[in-house]
PDB file of N, H, CA, C and O in Angstrom:
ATOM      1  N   UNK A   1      28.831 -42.275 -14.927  1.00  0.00           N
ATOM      2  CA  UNK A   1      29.476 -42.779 -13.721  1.00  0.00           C
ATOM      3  C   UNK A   1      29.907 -41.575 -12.890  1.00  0.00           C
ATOM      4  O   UNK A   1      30.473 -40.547 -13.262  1.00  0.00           O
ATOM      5  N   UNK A   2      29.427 -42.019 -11.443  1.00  0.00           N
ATOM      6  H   UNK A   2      28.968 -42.854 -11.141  1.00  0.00           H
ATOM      7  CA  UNK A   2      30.192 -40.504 -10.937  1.00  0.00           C
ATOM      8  C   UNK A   2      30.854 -41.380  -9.474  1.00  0.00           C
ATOM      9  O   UNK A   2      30.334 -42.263  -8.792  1.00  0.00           O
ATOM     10  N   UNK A   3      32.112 -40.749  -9.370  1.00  0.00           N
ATOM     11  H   UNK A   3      32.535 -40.032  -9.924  1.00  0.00           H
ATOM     12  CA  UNK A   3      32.827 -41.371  -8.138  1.00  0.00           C
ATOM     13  C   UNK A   3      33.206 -40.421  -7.604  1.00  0.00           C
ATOM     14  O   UNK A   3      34.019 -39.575  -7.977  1.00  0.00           O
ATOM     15  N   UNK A   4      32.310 -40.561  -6.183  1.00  0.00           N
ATOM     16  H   UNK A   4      31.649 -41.248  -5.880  1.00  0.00           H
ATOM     17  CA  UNK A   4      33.255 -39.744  -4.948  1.00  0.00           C
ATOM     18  C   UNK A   4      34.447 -40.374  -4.359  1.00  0.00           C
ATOM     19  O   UNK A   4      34.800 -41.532  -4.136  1.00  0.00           O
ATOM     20  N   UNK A   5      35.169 -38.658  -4.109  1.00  0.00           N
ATOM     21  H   UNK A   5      34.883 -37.717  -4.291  1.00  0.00           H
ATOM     22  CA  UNK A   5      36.734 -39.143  -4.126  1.00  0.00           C
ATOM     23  C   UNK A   5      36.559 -38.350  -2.242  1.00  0.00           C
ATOM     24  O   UNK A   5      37.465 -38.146  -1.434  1.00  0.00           O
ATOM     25  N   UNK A   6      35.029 -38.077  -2.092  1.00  0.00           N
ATOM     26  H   UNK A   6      34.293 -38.243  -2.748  1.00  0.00           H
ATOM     27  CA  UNK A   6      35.097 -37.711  -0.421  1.00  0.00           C
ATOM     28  C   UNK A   6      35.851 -35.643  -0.484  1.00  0.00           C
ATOM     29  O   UNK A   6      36.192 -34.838  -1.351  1.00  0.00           O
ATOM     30  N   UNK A   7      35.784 -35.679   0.505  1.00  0.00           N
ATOM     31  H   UNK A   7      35.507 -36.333   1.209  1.00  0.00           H
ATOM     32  CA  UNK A   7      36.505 -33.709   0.870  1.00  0.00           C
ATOM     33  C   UNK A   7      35.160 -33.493  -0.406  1.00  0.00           C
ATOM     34  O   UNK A   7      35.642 -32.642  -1.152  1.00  0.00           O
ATOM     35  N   UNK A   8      34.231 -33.740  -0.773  1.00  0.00           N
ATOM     36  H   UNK A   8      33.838 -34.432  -0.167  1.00  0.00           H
ATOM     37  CA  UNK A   8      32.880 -32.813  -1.325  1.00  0.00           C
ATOM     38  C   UNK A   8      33.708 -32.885  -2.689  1.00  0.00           C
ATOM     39  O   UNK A   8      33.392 -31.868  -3.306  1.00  0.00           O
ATOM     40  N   UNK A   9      34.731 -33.708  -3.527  1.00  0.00           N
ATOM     41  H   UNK A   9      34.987 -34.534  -3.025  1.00  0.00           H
ATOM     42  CA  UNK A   9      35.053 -33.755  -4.597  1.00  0.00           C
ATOM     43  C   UNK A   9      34.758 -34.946  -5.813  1.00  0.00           C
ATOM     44  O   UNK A   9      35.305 -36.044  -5.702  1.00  0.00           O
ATOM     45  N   UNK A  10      34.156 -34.747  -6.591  1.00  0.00           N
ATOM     46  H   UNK A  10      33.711 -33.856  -6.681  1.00  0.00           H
ATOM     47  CA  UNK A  10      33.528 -36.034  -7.238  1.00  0.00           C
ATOM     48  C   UNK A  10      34.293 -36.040  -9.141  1.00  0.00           C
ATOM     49  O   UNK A  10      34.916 -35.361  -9.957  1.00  0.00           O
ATOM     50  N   UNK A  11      33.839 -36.943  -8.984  1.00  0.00           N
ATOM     51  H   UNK A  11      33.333 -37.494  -8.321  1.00  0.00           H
ATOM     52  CA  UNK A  11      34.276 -36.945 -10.449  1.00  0.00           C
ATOM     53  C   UNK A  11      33.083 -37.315 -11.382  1.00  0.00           C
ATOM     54  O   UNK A  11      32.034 -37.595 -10.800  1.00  0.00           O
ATOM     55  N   UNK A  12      33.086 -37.346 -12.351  1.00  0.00           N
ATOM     56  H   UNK A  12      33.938 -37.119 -12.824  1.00  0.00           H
ATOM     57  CA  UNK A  12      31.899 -37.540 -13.586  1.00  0.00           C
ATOM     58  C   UNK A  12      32.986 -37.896 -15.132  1.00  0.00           C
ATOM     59  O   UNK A  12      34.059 -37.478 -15.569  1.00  0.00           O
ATOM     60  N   UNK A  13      31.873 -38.961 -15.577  1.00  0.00           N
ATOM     61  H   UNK A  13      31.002 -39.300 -15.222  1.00  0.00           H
ATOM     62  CA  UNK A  13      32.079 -39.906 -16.683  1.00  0.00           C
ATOM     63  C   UNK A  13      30.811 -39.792 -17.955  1.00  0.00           C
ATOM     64  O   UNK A  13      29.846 -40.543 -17.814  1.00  0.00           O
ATOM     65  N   UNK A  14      30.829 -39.214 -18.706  1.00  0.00           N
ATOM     66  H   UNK A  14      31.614 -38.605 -18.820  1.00  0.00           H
ATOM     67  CA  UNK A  14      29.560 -39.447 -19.684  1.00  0.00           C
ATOM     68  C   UNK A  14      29.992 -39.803 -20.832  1.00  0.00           C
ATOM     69  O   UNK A  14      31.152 -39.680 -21.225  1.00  0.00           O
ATOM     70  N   UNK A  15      28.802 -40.405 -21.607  1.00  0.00           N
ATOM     71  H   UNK A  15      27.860 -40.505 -21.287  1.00  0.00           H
ATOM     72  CA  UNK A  15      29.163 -40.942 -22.982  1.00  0.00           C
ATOM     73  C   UNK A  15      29.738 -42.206 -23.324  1.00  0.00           C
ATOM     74  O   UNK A  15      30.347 -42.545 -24.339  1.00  0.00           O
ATOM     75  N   UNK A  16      29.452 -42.799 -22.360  1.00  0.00           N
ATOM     76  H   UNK A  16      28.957 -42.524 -21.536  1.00  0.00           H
ATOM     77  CA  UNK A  16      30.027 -44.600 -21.844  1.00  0.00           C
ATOM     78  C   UNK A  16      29.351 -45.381 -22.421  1.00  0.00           C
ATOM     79  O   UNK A  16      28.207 -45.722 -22.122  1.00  0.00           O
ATOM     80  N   UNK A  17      30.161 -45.828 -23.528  1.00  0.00           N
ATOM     81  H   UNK A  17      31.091 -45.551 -23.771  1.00  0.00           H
ATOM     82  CA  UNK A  17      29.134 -47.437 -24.575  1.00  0.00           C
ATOM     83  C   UNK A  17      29.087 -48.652 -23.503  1.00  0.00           C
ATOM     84  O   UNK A  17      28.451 -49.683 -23.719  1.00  0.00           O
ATOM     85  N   UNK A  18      29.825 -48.416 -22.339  1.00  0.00           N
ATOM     86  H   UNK A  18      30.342 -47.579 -22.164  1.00  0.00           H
ATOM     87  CA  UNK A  18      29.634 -49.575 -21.341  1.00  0.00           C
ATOM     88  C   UNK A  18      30.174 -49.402 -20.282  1.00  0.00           C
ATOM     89  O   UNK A  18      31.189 -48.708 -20.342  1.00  0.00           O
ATOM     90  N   UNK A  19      29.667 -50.050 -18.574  1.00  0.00           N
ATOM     91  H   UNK A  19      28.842 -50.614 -18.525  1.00  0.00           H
ATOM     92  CA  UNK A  19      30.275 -49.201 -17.691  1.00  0.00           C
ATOM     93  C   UNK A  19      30.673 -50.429 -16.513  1.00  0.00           C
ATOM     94  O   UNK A  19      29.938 -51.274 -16.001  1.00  0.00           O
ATOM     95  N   UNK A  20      31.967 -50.189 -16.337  1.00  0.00           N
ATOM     96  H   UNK A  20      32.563 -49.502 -16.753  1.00  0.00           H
ATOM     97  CA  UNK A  20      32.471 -51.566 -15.730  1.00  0.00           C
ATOM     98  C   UNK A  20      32.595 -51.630 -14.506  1.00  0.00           C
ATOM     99  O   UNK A  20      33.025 -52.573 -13.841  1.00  0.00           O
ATOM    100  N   UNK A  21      32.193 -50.546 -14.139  1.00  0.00           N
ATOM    101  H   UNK A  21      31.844 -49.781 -14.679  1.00  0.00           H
ATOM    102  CA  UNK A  21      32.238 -50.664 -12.205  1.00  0.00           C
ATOM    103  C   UNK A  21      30.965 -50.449 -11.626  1.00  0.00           C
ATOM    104  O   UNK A  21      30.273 -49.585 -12.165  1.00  0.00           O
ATOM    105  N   UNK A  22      30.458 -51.106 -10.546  1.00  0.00           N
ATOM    106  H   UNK A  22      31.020 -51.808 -10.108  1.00  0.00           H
ATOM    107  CA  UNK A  22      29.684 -51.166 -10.101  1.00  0.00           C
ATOM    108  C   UNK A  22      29.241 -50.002  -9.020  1.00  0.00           C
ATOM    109  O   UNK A  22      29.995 -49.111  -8.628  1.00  0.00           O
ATOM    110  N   UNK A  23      28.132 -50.148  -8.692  1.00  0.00           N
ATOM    111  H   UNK A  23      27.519 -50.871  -9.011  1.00  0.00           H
ATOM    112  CA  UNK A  23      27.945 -49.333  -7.278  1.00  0.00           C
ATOM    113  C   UNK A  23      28.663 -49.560  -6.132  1.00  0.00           C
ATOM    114  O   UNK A  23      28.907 -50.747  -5.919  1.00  0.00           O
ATOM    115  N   UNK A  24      29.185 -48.551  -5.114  1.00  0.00           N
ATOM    116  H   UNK A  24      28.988 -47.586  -5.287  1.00  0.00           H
ATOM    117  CA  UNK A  24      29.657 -49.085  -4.295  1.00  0.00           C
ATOM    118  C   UNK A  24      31.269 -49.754  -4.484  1.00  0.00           C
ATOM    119  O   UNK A  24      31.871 -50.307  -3.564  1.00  0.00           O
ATOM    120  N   UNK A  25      31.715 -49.604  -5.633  1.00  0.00           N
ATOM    121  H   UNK A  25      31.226 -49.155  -6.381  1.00  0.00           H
ATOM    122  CA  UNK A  25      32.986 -50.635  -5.720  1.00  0.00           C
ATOM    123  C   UNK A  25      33.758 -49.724  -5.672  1.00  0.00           C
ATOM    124  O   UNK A  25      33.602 -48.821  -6.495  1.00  0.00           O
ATOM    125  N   UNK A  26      34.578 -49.657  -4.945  1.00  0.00           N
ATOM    126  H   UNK A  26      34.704 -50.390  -4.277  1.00  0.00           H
ATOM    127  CA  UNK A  26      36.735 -48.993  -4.607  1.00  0.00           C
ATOM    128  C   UNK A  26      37.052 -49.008  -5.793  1.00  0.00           C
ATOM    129  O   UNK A  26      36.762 -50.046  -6.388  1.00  0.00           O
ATOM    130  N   UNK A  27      37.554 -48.213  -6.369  1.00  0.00           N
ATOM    131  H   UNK A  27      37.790 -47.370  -5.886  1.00  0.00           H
ATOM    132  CA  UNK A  27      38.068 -47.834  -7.793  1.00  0.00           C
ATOM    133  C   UNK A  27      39.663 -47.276  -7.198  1.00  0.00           C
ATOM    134  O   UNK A  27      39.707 -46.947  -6.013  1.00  0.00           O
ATOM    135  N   UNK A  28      40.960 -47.178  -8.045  1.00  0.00           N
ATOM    136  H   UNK A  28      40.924 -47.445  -9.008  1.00  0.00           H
ATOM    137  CA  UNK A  28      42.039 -46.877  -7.944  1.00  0.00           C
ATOM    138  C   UNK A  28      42.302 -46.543  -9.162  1.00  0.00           C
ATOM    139  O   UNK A  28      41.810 -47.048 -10.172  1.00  0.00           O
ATOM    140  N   UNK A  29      43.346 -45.397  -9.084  1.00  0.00           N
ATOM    141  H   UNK A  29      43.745 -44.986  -8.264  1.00  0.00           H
ATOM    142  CA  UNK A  29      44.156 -44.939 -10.076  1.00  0.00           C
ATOM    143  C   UNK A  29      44.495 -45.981 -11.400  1.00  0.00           C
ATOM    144  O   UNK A  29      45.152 -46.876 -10.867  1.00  0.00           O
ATOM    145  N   UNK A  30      44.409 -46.219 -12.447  1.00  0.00           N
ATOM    146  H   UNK A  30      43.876 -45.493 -12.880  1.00  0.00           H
ATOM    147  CA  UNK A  30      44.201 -47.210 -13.769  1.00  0.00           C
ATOM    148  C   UNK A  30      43.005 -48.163 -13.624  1.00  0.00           C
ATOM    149  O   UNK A  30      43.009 -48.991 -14.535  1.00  0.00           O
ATOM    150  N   UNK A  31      42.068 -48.297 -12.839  1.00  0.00           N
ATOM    151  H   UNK A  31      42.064 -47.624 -12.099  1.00  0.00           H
ATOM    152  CA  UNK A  31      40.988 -49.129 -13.212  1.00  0.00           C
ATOM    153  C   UNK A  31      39.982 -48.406 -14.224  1.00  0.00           C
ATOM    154  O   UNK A  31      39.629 -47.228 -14.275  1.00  0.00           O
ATOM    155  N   UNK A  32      39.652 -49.474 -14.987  1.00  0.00           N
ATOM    156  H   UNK A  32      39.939 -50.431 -14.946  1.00  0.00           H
ATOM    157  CA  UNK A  32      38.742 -48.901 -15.700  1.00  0.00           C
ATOM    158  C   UNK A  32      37.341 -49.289 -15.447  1.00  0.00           C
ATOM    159  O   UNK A  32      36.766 -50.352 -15.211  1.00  0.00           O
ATOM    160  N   UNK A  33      36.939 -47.853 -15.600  1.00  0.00           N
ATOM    161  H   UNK A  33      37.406 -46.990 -15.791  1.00  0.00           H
ATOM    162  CA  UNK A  33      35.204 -47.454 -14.933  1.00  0.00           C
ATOM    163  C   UNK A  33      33.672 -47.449 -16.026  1.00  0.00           C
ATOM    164  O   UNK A  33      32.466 -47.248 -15.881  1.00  0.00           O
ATOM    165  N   UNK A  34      34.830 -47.880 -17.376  1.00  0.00           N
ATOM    166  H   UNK A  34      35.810 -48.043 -17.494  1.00  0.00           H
ATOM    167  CA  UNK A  34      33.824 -47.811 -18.543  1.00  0.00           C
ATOM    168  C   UNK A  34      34.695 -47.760 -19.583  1.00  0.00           C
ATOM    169  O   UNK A  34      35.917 -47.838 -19.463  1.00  0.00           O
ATOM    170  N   UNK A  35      33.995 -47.607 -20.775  1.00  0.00           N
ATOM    171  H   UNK A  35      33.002 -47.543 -20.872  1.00  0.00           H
ATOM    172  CA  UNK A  35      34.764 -47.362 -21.908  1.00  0.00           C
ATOM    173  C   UNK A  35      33.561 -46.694 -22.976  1.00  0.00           C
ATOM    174  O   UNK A  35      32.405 -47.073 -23.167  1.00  0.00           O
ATOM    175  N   UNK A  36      34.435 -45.382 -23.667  1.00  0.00           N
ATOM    176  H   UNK A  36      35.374 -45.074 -23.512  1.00  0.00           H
ATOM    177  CA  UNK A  36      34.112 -44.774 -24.542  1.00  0.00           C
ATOM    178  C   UNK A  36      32.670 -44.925 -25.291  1.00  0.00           C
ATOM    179  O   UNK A  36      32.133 -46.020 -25.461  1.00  0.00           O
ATOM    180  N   UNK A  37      32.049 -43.538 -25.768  1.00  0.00           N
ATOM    181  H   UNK A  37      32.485 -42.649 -25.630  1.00  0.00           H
ATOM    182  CA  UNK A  37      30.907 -44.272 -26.742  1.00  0.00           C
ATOM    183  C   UNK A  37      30.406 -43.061 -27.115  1.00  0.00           C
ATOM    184  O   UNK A  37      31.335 -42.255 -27.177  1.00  0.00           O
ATOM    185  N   UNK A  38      29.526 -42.648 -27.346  1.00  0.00           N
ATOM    186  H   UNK A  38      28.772 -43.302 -27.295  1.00  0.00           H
ATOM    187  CA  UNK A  38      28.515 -41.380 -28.179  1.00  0.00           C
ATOM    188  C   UNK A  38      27.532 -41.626 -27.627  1.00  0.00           C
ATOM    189  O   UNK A  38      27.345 -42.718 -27.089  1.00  0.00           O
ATOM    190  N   UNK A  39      26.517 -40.495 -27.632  1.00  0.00           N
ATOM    191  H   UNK A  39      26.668 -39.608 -28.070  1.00  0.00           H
ATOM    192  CA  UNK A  39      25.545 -40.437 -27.583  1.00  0.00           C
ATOM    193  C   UNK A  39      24.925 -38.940 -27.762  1.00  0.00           C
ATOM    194  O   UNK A  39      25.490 -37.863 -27.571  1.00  0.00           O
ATOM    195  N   UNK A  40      23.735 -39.173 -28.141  1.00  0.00           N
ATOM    196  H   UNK A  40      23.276 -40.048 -28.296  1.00  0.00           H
ATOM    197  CA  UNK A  40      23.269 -37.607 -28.489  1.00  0.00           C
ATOM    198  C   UNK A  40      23.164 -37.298 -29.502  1.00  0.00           C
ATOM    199  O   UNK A  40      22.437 -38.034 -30.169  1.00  0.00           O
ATOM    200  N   UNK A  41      23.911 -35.829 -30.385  1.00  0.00           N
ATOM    201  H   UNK A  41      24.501 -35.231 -29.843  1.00  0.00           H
ATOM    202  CA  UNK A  41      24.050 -35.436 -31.639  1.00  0.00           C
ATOM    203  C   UNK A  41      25.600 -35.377 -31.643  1.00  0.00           C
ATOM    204  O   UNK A  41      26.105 -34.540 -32.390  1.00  0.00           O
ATOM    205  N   UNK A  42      26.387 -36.137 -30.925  1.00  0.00           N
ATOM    206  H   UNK A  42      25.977 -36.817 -30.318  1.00  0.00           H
ATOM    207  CA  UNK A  42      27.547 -36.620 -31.294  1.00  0.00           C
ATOM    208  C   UNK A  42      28.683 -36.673 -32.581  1.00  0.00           C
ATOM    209  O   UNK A  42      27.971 -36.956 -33.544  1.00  0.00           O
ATOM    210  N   UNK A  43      29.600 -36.589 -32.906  1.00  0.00           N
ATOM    211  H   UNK A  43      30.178 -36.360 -32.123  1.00  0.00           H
ATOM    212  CA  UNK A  43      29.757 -36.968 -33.947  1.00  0.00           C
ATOM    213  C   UNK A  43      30.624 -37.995 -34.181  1.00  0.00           C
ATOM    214  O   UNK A  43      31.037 -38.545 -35.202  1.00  0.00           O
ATOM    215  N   UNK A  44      30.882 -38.189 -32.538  1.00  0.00           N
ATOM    216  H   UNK A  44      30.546 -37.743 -31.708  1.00  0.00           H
ATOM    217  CA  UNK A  44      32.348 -39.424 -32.752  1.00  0.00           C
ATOM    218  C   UNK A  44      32.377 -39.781 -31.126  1.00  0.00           C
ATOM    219  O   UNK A  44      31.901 -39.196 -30.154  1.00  0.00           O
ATOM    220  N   UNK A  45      33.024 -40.805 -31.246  1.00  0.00           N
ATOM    221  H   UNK A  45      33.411 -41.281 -32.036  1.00  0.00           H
ATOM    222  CA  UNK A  45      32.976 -41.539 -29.930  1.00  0.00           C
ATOM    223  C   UNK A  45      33.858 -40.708 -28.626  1.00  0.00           C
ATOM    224  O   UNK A  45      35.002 -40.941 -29.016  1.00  0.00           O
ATOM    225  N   UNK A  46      33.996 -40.073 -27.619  1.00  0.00           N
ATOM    226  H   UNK A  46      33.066 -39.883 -27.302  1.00  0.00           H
ATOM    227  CA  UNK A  46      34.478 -39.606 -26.776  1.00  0.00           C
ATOM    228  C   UNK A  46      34.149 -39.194 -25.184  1.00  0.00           C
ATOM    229  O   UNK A  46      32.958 -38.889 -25.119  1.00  0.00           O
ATOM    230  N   UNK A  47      34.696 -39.101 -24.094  1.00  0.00           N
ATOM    231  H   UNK A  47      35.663 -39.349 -24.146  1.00  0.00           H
ATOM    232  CA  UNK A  47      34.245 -38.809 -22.966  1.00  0.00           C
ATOM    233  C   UNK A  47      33.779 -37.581 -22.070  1.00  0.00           C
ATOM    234  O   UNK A  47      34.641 -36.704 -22.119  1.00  0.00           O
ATOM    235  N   UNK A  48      33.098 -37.359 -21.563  1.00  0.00           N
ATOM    236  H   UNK A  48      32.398 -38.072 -21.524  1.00  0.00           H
ATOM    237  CA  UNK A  48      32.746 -36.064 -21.284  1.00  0.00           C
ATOM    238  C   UNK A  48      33.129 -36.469 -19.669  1.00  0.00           C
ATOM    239  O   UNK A  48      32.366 -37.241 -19.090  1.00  0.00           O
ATOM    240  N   UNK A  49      34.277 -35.956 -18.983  1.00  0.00           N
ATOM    241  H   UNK A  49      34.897 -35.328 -19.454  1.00  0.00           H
ATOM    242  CA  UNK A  49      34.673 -35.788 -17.634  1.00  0.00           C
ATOM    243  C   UNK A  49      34.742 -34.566 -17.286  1.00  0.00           C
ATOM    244  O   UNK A  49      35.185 -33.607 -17.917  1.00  0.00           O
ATOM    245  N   UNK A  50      34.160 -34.636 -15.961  1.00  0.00           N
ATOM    246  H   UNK A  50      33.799 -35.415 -15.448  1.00  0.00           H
ATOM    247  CA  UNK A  50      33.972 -33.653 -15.184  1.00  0.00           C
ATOM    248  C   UNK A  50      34.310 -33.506 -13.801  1.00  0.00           C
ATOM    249  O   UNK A  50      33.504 -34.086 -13.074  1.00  0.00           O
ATOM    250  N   UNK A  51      35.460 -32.778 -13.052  1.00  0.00           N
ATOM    251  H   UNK A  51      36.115 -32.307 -13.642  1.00  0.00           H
ATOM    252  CA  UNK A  51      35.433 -32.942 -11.783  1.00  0.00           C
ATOM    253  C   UNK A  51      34.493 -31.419 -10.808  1.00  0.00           C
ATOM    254  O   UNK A  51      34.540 -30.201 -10.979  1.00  0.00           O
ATOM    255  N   UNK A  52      33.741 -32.282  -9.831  1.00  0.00           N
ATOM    256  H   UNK A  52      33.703 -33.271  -9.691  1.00  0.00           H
ATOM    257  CA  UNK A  52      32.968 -31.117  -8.992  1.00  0.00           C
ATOM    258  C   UNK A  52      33.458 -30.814  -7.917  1.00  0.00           C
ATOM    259  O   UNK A  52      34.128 -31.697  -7.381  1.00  0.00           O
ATOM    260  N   UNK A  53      33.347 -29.717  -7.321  1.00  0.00           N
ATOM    261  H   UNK A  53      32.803 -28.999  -7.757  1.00  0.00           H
ATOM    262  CA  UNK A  53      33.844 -29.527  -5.617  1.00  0.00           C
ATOM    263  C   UNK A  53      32.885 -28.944  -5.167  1.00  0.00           C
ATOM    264  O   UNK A  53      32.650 -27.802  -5.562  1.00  0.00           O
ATOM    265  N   UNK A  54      31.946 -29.655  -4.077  1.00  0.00           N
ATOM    266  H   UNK A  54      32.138 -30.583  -3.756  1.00  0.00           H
ATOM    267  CA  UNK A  54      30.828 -28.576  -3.297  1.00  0.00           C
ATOM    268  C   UNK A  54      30.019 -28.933  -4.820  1.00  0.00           C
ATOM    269  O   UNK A  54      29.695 -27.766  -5.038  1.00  0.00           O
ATOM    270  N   UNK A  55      29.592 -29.517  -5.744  1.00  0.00           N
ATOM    271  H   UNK A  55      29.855 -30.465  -5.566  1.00  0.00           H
ATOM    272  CA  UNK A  55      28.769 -29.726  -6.743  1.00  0.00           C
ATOM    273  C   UNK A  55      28.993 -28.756  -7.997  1.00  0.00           C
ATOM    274  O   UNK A  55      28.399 -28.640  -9.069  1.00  0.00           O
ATOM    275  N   UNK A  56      30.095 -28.105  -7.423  1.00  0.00           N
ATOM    276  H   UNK A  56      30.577 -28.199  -6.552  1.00  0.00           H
ATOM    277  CA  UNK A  56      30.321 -26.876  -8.613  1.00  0.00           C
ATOM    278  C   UNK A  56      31.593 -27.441  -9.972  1.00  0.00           C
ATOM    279  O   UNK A  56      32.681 -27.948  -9.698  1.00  0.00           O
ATOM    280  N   UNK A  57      31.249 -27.265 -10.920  1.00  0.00           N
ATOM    281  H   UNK A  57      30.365 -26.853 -11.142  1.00  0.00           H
ATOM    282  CA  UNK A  57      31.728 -27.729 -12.112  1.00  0.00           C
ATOM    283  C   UNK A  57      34.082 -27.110 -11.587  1.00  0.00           C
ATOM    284  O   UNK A  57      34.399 -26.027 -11.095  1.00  0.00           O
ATOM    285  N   UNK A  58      34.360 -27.431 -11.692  1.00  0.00           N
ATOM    286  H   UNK A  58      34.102 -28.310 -12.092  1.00  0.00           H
ATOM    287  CA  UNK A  58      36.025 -26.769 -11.505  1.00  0.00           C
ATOM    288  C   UNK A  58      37.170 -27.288 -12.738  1.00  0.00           C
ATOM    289  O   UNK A  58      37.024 -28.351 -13.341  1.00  0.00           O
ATOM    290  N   UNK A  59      37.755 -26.805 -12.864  1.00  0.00           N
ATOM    291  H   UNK A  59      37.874 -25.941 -12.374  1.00  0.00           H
ATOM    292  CA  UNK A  59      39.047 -26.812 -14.022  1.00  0.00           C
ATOM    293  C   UNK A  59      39.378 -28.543 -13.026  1.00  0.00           C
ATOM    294  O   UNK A  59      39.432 -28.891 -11.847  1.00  0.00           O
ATOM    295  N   UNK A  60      39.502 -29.087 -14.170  1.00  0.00           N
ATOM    296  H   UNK A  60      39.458 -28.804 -15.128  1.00  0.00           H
ATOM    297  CA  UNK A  60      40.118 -30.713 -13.757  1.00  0.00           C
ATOM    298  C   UNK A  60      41.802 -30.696 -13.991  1.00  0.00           C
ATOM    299  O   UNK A  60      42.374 -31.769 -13.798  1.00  0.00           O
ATOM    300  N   UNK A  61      42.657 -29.472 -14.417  1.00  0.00           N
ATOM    301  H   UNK A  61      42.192 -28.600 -14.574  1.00  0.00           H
ATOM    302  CA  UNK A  61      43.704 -29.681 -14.379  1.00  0.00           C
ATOM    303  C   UNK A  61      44.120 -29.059 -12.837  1.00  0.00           C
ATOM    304  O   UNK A  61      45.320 -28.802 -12.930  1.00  0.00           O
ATOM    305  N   UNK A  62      43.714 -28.755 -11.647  1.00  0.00           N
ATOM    306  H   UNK A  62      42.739 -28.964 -11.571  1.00  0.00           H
ATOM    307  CA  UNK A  62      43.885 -28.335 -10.466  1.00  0.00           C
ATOM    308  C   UNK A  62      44.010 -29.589  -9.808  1.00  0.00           C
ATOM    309  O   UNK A  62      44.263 -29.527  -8.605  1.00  0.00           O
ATOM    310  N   UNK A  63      43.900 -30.611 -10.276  1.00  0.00           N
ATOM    311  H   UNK A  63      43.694 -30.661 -11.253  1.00  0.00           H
ATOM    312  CA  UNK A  63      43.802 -32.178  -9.524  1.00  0.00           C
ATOM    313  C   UNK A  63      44.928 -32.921 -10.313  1.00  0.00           C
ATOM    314  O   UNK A  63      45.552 -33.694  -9.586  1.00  0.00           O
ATOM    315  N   UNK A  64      45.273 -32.896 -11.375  1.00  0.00           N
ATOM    316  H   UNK A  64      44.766 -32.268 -11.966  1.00  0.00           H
ATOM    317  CA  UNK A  64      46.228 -33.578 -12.154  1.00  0.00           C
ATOM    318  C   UNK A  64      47.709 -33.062 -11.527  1.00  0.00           C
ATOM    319  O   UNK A  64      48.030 -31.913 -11.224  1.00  0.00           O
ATOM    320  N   UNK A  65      48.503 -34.308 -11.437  1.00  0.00           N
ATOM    321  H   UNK A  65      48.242 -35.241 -11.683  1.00  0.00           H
ATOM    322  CA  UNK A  65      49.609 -33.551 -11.330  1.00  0.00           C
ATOM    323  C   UNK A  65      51.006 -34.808 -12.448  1.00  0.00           C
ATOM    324  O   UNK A  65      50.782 -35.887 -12.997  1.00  0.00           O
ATOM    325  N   UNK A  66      52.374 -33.963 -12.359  1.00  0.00           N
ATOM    326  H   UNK A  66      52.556 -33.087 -11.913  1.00  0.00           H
ATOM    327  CA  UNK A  66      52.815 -34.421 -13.081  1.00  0.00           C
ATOM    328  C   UNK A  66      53.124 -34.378 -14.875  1.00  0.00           C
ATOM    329  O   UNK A  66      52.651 -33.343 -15.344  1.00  0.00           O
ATOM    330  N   UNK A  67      53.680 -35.109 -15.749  1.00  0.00           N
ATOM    331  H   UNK A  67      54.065 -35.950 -15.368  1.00  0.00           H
ATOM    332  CA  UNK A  67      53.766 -34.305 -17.076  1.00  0.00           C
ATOM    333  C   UNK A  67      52.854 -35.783 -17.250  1.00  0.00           C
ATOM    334  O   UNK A  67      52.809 -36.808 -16.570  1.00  0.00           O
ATOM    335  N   UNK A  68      51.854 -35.150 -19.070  1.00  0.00           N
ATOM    336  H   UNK A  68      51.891 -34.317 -19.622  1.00  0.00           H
ATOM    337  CA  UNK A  68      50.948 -35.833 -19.908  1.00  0.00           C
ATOM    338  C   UNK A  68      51.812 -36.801 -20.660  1.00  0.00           C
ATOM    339  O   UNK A  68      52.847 -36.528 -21.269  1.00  0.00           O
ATOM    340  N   UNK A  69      51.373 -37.696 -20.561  1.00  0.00           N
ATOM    341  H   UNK A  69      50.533 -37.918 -20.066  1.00  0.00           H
ATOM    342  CA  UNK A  69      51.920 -39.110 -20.963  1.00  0.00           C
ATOM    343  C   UNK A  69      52.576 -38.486 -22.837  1.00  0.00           C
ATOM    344  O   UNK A  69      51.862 -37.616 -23.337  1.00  0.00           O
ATOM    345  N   UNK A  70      53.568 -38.855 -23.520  1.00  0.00           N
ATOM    346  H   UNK A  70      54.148 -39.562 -23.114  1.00  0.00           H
ATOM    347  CA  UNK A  70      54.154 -38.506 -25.011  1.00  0.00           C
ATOM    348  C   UNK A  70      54.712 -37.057 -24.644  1.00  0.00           C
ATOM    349  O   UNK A  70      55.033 -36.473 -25.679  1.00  0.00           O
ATOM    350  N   UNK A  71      54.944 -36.242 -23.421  1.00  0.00           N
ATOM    351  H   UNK A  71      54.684 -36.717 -22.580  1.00  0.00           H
ATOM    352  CA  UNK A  71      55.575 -35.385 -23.443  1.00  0.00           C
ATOM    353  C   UNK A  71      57.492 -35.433 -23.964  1.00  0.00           C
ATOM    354  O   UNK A  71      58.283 -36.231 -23.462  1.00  0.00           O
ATOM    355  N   UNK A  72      57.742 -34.754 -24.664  1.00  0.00           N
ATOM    356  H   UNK A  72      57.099 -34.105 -25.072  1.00  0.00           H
ATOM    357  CA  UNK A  72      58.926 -34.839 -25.271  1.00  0.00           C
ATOM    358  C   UNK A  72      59.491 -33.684 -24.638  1.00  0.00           C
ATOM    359  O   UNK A  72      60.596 -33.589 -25.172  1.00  0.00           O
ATOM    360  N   UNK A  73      59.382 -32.809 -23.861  1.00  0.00           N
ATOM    361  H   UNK A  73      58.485 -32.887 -23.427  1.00  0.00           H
ATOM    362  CA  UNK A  73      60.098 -31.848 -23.647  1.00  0.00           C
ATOM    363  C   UNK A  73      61.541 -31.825 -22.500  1.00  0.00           C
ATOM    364  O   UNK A  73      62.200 -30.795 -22.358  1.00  0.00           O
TER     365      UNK A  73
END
């Protein structure tokens, strides 16, 4: 799955045992776009995300903001 978020910034989804959004469909912050799966030489079920800018691979924590959900600090 790959969703443009537009400004040349996209996002990427791999490894999806199933994929719940369509072409073309408005996606928002908690919808879900698929769910989990393997494939390949894998060894366990997990997601391979990727955010691009200009098509170039970039650190995906430059877009996150805020603390990671079970933070105790």
């Amino acid at each position: 799955v790959v969703i443009d978020h537009g400004h040349n910034v996209t996002s990427f989804y791999g490894h999806l045992s199933s994929i719940k959004a369509a072409i073309d469909d408005d996606v928002e912050p908690g919808d879900i776009i698929g769910l989990e799966g393997t494939s390949g030489t894998s060894t366990g079920v997990h997601l391979h995300f990727e955010i691009r800018v200009y098509g170039i691979p970039t650190n995906p924590r430059t877009f996150m903001v805020g603390e990671p959900e079970g933070n105790s600090s």
